[in-house]
PyMOL Python script that loads the backbone (N, CA, C, O; Angstrom):
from pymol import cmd

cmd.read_pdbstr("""\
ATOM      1  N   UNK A   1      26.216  37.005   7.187  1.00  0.00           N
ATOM      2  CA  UNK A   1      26.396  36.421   8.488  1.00  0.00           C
ATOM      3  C   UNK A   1      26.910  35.000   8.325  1.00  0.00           C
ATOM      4  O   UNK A   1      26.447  34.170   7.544  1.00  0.00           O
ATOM      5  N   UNK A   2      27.970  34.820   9.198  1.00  0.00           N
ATOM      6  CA  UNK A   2      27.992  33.523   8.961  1.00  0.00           C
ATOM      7  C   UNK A   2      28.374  32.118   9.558  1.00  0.00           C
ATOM      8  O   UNK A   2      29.601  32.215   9.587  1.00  0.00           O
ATOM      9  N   UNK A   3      28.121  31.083   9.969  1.00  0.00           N
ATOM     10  CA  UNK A   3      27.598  30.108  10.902  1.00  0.00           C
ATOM     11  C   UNK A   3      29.230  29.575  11.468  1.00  0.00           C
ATOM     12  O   UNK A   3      30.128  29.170  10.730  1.00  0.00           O
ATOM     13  N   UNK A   4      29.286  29.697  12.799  1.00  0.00           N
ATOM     14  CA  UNK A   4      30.435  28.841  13.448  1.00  0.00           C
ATOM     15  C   UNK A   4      30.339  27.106  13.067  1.00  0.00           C
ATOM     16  O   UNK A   4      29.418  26.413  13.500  1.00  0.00           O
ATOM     17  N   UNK A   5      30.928  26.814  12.601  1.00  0.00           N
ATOM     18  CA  UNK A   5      30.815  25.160  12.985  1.00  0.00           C
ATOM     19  C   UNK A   5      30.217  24.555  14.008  1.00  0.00           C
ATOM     20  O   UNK A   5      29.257  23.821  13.773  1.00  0.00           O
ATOM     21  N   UNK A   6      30.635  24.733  15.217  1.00  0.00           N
ATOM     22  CA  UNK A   6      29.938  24.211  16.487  1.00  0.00           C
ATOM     23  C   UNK A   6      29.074  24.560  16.572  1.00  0.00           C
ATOM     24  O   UNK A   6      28.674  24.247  17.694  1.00  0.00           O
ATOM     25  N   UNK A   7      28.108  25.293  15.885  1.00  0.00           N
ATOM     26  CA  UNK A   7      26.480  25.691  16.484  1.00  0.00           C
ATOM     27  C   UNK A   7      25.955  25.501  15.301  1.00  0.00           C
ATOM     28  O   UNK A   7      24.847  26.019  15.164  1.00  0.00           O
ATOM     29  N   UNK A   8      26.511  24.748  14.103  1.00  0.00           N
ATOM     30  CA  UNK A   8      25.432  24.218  13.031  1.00  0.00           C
ATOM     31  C   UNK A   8      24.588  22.852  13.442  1.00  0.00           C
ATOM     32  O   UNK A   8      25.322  21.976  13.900  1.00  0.00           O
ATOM     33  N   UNK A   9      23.181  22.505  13.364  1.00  0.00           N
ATOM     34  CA  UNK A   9      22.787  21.444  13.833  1.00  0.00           C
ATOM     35  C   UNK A   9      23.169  20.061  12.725  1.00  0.00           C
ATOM     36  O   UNK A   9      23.279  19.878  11.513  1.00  0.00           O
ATOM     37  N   UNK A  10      23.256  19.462  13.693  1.00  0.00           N
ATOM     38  CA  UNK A  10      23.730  18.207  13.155  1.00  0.00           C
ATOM     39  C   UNK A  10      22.503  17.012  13.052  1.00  0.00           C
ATOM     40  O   UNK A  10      21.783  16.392  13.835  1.00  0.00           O
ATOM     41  N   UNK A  11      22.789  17.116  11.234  1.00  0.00           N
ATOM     42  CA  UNK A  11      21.828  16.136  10.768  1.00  0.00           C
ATOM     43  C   UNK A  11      22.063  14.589  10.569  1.00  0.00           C
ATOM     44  O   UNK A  11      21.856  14.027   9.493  1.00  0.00           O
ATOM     45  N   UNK A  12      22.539  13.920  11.767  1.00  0.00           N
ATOM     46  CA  UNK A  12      23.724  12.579  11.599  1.00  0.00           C
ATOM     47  C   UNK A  12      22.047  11.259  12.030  1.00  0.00           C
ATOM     48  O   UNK A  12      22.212  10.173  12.586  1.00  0.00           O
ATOM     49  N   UNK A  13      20.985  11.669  11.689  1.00  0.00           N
ATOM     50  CA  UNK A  13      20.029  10.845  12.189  1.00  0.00           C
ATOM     51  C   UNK A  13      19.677  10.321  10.881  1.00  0.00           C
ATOM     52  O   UNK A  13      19.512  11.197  10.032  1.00  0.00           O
ATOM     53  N   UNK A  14      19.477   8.801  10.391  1.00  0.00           N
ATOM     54  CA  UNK A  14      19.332   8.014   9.492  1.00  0.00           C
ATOM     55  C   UNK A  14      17.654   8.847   9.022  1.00  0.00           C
ATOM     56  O   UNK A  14      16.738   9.035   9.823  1.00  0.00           O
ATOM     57  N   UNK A  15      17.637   9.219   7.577  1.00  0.00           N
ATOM     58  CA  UNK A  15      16.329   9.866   6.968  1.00  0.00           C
ATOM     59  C   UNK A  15      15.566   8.543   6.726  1.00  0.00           C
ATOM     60  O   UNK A  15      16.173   7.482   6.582  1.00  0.00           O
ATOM     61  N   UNK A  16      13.886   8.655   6.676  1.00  0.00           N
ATOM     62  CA  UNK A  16      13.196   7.789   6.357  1.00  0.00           C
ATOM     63  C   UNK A  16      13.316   6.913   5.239  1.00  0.00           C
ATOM     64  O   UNK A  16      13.029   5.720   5.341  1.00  0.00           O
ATOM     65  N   UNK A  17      13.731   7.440   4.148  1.00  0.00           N
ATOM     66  CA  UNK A  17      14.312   6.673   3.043  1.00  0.00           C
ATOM     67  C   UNK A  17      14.753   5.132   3.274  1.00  0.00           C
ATOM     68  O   UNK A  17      14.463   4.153   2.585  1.00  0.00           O
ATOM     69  N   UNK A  18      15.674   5.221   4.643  1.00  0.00           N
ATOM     70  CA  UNK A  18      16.695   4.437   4.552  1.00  0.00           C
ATOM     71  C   UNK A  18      15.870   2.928   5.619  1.00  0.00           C
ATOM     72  O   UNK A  18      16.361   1.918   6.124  1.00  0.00           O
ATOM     73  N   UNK A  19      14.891   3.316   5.585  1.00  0.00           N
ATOM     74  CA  UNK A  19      14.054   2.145   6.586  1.00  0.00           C
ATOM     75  C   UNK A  19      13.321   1.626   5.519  1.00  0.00           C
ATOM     76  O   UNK A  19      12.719   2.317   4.697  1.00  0.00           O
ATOM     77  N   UNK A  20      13.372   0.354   5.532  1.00  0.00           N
ATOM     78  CA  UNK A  20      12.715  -0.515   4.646  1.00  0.00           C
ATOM     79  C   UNK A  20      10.953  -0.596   5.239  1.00  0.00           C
ATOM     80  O   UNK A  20      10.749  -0.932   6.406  1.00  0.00           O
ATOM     81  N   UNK A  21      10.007  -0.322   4.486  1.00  0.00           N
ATOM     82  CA  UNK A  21       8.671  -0.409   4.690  1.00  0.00           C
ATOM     83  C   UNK A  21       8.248  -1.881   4.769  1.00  0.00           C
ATOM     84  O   UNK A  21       8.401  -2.617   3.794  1.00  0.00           O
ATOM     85  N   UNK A  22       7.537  -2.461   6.308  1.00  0.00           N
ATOM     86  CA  UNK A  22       7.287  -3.786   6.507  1.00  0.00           C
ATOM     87  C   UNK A  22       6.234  -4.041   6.021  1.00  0.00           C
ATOM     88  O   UNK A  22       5.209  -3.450   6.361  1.00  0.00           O
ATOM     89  N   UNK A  23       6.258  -4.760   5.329  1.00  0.00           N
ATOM     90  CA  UNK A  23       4.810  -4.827   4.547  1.00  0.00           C
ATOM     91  C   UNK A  23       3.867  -6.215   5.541  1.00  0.00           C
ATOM     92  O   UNK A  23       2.663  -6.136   5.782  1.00  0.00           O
ATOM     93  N   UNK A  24       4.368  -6.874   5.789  1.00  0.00           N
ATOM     94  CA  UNK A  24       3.849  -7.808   6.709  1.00  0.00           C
ATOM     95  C   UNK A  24       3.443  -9.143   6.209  1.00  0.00           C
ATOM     96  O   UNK A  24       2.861  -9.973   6.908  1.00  0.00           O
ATOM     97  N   UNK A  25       3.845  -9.350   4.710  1.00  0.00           N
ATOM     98  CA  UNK A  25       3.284 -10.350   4.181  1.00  0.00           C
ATOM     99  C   UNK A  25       4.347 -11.442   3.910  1.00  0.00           C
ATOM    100  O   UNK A  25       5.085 -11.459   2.925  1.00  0.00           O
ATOM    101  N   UNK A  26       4.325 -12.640   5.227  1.00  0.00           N
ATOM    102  CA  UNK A  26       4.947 -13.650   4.960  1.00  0.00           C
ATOM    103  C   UNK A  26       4.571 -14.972   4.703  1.00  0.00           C
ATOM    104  O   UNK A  26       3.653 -15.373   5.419  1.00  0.00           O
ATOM    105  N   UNK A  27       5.172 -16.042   3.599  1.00  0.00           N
ATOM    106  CA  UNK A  27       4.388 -17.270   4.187  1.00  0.00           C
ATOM    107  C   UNK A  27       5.282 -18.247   3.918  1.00  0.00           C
ATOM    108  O   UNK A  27       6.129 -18.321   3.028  1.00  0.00           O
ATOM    109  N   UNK A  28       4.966 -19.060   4.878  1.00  0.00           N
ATOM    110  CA  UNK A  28       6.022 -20.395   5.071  1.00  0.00           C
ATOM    111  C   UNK A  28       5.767 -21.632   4.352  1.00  0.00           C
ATOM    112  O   UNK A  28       4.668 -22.131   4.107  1.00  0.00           O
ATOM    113  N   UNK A  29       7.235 -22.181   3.959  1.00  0.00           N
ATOM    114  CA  UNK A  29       7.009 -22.834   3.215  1.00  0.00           C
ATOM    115  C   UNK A  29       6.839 -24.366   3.831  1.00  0.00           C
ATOM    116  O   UNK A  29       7.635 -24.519   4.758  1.00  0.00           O
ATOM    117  N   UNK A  30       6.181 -25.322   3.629  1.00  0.00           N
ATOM    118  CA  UNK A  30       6.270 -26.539   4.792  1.00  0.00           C
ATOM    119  C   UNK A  30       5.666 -27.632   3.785  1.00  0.00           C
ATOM    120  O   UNK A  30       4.742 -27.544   2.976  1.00  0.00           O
ATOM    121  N   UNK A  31       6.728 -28.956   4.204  1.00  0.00           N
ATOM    122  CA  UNK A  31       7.093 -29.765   3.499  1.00  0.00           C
ATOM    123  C   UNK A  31       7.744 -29.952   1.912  1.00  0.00           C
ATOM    124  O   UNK A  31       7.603 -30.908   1.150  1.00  0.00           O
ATOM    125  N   UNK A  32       8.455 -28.762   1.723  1.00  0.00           N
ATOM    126  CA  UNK A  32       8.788 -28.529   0.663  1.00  0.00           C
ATOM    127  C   UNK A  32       7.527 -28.285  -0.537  1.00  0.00           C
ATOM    128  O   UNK A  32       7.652 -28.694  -1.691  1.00  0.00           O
ATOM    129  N   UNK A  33       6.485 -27.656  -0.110  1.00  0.00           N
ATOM    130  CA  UNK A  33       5.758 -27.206  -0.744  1.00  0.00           C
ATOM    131  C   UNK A  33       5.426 -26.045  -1.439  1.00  0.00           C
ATOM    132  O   UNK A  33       4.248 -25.689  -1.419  1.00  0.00           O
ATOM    133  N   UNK A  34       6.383 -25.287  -2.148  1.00  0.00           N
ATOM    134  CA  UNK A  34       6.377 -24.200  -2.862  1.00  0.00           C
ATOM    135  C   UNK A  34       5.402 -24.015  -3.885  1.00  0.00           C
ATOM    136  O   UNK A  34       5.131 -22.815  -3.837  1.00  0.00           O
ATOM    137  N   UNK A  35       4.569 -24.680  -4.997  1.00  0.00           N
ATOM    138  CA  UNK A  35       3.755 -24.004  -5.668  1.00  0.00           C
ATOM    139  C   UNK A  35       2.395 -23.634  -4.690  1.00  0.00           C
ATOM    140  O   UNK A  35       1.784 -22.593  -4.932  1.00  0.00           O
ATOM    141  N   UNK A  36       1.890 -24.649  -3.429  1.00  0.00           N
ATOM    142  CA  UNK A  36       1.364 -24.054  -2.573  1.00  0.00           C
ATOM    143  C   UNK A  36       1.641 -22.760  -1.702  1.00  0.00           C
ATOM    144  O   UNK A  36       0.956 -21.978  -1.043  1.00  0.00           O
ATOM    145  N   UNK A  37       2.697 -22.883  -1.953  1.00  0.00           N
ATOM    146  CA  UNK A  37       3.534 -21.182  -1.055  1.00  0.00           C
ATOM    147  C   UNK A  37       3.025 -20.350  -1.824  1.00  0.00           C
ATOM    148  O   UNK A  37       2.324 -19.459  -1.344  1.00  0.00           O
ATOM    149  N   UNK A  38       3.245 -20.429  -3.193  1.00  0.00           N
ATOM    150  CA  UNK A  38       2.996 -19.574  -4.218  1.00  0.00           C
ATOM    151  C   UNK A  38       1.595 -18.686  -4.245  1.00  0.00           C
ATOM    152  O   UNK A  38       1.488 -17.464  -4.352  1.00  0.00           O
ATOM    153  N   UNK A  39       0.384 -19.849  -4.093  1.00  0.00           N
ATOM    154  CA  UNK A  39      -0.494 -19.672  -3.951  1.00  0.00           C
ATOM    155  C   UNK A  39      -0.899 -18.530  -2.896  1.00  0.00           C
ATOM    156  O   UNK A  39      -1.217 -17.342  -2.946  1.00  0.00           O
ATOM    157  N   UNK A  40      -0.725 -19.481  -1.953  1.00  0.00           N
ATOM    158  CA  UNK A  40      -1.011 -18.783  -0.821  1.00  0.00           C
ATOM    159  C   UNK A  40      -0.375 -16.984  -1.098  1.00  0.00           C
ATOM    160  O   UNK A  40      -1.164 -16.059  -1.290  1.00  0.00           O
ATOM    161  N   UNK A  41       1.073 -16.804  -1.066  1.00  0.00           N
ATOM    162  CA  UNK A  41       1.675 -15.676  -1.177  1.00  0.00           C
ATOM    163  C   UNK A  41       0.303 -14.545  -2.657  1.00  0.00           C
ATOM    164  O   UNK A  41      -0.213 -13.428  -2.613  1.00  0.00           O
ATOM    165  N   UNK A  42       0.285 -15.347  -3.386  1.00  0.00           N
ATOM    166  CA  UNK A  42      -0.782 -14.904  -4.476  1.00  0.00           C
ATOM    167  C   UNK A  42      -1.923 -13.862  -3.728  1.00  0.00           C
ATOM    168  O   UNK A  42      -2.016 -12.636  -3.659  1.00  0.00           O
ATOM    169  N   UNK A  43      -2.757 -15.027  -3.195  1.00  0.00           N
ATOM    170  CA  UNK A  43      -3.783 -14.474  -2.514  1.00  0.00           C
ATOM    171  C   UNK A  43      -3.974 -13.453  -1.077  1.00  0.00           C
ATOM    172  O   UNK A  43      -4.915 -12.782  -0.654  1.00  0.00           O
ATOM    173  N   UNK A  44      -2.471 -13.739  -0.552  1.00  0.00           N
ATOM    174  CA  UNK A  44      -2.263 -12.509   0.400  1.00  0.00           C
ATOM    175  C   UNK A  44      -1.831 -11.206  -0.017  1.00  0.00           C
ATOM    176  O   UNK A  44      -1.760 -10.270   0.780  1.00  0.00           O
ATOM    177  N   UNK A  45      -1.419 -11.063  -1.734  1.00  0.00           N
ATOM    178  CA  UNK A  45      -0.953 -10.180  -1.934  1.00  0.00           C
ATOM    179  C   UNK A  45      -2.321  -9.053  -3.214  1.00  0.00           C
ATOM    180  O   UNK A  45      -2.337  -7.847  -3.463  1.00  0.00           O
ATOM    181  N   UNK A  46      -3.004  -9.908  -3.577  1.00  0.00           N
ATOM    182  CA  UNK A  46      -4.410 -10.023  -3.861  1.00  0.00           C
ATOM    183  C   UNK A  46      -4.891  -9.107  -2.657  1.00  0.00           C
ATOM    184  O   UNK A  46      -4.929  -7.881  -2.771  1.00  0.00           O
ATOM    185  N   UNK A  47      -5.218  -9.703  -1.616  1.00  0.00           N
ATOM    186  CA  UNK A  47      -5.876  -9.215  -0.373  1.00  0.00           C
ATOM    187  C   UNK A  47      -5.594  -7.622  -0.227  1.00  0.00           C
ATOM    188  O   UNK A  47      -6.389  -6.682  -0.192  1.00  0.00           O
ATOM    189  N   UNK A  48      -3.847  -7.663  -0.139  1.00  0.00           N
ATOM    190  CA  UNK A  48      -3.636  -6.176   0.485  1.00  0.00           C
ATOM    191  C   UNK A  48      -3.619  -5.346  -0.406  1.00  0.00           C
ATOM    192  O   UNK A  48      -3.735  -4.156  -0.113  1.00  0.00           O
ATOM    193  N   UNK A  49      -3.479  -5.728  -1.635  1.00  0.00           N
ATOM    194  CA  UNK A  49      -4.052  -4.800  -2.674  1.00  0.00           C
ATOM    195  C   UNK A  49      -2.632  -3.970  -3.082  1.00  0.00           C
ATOM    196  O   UNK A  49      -2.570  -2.872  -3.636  1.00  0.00           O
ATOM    197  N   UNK A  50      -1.654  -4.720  -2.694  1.00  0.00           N
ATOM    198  CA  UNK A  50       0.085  -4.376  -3.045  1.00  0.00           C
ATOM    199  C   UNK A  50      -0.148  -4.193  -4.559  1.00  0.00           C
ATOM    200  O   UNK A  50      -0.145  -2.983  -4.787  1.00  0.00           O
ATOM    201  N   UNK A  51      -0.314  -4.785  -5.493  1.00  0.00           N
ATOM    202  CA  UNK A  51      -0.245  -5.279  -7.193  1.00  0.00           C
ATOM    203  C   UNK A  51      -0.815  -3.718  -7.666  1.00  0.00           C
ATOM    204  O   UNK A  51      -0.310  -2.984  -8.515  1.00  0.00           O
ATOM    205  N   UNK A  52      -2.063  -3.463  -6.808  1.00  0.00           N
ATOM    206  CA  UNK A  52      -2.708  -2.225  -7.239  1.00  0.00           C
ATOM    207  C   UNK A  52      -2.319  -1.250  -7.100  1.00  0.00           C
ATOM    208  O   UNK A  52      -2.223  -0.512  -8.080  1.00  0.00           O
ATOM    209  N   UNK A  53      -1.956  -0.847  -5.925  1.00  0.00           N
ATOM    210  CA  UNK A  53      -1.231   0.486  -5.540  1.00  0.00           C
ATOM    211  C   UNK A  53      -0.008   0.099  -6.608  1.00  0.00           C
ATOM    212  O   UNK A  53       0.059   1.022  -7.420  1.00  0.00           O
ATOM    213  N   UNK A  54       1.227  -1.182  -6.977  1.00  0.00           N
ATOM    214  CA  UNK A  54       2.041  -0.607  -7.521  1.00  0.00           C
ATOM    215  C   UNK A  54       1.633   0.146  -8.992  1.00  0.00           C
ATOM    216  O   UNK A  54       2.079   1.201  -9.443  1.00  0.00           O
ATOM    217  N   UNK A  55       0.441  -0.944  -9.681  1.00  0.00           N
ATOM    218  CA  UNK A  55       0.089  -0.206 -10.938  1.00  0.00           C
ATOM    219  C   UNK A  55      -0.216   1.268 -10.799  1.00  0.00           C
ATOM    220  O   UNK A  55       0.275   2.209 -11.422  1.00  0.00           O
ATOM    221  N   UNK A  56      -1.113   1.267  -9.868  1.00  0.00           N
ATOM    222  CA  UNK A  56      -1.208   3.281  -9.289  1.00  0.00           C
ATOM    223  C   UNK A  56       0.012   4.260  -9.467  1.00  0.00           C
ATOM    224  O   UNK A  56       0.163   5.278 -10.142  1.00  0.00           O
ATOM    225  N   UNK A  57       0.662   3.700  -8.774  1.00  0.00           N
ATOM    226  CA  UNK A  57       1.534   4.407  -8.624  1.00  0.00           C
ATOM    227  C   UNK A  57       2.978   4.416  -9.781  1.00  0.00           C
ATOM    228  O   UNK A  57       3.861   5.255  -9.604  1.00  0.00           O
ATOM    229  N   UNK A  58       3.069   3.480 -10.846  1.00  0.00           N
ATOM    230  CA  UNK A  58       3.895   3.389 -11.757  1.00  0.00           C
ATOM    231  C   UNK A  58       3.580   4.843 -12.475  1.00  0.00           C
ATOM    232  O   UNK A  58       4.568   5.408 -12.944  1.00  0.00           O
ATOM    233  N   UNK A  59       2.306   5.503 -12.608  1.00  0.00           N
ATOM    234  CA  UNK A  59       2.117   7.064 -13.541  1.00  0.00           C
ATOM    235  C   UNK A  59       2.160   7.856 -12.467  1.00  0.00           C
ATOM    236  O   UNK A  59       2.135   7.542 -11.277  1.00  0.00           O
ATOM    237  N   UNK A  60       2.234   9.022 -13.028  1.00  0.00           N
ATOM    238  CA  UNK A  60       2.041  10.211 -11.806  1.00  0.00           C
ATOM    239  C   UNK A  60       0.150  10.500 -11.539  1.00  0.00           C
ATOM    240  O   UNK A  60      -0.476  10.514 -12.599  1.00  0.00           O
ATOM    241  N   UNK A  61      -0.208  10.590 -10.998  1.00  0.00           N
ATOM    242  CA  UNK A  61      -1.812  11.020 -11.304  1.00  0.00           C
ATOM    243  C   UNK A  61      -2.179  11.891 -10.915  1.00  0.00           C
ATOM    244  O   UNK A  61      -2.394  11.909  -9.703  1.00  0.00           O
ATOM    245  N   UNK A  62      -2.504  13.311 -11.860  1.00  0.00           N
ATOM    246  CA  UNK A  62      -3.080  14.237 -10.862  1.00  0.00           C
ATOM    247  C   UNK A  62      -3.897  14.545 -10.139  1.00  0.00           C
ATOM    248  O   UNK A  62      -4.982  14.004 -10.349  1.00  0.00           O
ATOM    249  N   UNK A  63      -3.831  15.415  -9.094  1.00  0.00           N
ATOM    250  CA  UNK A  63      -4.944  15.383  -7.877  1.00  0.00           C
ATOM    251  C   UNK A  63      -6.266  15.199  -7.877  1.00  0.00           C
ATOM    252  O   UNK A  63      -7.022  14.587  -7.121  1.00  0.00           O
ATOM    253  N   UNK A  64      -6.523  16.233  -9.476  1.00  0.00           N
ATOM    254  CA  UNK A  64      -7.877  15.925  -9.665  1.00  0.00           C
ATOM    255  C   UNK A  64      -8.293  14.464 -10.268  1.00  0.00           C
ATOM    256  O   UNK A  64      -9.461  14.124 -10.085  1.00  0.00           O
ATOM    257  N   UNK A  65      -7.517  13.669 -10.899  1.00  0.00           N
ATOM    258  CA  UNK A  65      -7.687  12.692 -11.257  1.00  0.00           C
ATOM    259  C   UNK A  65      -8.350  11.545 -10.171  1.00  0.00           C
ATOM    260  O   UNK A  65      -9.436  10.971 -10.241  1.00  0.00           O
ATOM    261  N   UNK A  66      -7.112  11.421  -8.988  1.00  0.00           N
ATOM    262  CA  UNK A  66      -7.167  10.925  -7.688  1.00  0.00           C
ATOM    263  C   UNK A  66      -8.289  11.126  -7.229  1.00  0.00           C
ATOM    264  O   UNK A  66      -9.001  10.125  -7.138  1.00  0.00           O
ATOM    265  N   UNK A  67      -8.871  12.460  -6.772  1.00  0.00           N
ATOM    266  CA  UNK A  67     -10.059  12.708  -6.523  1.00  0.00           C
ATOM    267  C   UNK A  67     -11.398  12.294  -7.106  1.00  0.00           C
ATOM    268  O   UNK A  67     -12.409  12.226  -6.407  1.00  0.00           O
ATOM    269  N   UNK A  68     -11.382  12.044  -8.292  1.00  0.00           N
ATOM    270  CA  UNK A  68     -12.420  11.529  -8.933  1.00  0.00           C
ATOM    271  C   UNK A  68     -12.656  10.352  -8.867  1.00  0.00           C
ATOM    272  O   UNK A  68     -13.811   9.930  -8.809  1.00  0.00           O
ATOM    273  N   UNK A  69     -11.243   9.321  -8.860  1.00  0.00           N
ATOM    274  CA  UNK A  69     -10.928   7.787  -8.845  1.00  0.00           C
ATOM    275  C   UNK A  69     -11.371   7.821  -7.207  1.00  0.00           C
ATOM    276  O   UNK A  69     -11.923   6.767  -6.891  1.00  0.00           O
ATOM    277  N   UNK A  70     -11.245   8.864  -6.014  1.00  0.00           N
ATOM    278  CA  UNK A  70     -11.497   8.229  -4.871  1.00  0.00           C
ATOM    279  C   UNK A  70     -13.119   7.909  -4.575  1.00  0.00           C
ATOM    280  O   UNK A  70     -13.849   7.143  -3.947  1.00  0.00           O
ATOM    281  N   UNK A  71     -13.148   9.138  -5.553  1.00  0.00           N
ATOM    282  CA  UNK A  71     -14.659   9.579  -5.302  1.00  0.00           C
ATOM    283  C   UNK A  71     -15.244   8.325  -6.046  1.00  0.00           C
ATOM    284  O   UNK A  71     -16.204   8.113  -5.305  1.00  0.00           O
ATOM    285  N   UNK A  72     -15.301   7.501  -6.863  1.00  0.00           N
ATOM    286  CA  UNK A  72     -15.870   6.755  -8.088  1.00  0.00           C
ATOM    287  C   UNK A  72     -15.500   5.384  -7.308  1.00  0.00           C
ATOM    288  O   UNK A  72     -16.250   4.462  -7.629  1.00  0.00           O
ATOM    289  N   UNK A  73     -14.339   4.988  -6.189  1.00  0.00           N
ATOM    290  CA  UNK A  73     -14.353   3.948  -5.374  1.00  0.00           C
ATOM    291  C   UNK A  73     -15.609   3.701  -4.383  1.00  0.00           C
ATOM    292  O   UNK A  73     -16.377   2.751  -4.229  1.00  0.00           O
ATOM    293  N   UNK A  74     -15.456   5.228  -3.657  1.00  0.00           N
ATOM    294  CA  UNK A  74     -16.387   5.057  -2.761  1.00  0.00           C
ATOM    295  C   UNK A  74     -17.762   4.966  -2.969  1.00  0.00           C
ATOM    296  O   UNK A  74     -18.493   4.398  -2.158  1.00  0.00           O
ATOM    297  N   UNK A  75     -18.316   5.669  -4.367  1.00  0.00           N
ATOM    298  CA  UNK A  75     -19.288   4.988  -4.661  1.00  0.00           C
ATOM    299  C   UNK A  75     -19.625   3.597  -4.849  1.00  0.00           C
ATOM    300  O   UNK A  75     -20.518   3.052  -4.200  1.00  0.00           O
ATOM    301  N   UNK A  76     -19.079   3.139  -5.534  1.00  0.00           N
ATOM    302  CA  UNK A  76     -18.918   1.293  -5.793  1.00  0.00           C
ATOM    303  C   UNK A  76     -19.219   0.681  -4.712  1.00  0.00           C
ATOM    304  O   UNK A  76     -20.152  -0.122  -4.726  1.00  0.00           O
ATOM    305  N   UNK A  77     -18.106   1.063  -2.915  1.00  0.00           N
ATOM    306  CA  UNK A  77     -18.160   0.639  -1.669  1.00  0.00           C
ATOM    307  C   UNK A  77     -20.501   0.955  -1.168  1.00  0.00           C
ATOM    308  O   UNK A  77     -21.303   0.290  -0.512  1.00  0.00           O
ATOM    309  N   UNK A  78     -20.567   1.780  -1.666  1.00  0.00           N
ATOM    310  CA  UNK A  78     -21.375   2.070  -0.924  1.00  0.00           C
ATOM    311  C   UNK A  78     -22.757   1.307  -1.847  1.00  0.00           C
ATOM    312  O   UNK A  78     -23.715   0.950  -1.161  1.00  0.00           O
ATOM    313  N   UNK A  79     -22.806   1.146  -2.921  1.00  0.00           N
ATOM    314  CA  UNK A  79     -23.710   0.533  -3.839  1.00  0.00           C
ATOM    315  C   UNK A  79     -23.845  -0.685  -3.692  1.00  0.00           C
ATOM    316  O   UNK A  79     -24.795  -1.363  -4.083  1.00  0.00           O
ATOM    317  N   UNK A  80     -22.288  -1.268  -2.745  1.00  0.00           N
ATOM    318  CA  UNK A  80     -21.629  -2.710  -3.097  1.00  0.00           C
ATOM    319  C   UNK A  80     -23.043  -3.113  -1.451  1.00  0.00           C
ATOM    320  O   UNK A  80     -23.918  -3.975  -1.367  1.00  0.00           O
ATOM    321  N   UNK A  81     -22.587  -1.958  -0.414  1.00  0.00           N
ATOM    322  CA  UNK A  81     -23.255  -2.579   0.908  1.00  0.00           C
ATOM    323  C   UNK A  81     -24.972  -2.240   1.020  1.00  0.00           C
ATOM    324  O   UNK A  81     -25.748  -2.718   1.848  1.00  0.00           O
ATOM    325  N   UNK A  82     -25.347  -1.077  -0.297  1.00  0.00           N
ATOM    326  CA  UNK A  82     -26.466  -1.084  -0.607  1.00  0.00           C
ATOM    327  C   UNK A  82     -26.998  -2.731  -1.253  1.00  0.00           C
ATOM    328  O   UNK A  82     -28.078  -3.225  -0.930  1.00  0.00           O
ATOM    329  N   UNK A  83     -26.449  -3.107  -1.777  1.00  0.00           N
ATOM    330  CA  UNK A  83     -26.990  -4.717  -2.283  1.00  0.00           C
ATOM    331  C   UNK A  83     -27.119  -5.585  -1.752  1.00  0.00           C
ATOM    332  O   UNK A  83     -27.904  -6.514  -1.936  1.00  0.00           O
ATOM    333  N   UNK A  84     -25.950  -5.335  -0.586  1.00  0.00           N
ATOM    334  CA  UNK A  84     -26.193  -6.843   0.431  1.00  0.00           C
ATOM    335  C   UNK A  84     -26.905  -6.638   1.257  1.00  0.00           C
ATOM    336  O   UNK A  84     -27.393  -7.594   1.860  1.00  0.00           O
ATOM    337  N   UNK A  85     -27.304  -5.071   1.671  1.00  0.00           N
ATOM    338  CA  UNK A  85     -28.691  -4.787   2.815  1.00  0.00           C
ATOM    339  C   UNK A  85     -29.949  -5.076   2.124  1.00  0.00           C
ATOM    340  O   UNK A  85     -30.833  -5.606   2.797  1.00  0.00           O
ATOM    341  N   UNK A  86     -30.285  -4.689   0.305  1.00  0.00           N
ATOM    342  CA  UNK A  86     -31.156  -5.268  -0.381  1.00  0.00           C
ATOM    343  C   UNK A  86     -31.526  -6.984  -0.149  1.00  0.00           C
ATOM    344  O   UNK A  86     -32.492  -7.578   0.330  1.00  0.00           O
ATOM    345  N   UNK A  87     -30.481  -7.328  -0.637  1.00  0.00           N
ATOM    346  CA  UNK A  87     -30.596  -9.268  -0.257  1.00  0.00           C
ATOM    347  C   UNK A  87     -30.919  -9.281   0.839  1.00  0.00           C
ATOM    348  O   UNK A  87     -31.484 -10.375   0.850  1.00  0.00           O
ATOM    349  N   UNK A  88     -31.060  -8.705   2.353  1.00  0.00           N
ATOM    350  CA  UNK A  88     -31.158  -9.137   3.042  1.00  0.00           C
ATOM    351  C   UNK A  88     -32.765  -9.214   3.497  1.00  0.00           C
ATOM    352  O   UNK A  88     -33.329 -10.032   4.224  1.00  0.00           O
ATOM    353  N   UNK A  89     -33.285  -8.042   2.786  1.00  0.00           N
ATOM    354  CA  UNK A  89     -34.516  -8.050   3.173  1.00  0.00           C
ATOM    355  C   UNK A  89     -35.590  -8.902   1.776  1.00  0.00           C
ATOM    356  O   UNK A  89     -36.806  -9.025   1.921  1.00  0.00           O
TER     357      UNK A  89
END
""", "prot")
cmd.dss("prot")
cmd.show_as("cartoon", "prot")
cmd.util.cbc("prot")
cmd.orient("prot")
């Protein structure tokens, strides 16, 4: 069977690829103060945890791997807010 031209759909819509991902992390530089920029940029990028995901993601990791690493985070998270409810009392 085989397809008229005019009734093939037309894929002319820009693919996700082609959109740059906003990461949101800007900082200004003021009074010509760049090793303070630096800083600052440091610790916002620290924060979002960009540095980590790229090391993550430089290997392939398999699922089960992932799964274990998610599983072995969320413990940590939960031990971490077990301690500060300890201190509190």
């Amino acid at each position: 069977m085989r397809f008229n031209s005019k009734f093939k759909k037309q894929y002319d819509r820009p693919r996700k690829e082609f959109y740059p991902k906003a990461t949101g992390l800007e900082v200004i530089v003021r009074n010509n103060d760049v090793e303070k920029a630096i800083r600052i940029l440091k610790k916002k990028v620290a924060k979002s945890g960009l540095m980590r995901e790229l090391k993550q993601r430089q290997y392939y990791e398999k699922p089960s791997d992932k799964r274990i690493r998610k599983n072995k985070e969320a413990v940590k998270r939960w031990r971490k807010v077990q301690k500060k409810l300890q201190e509190r009392w």
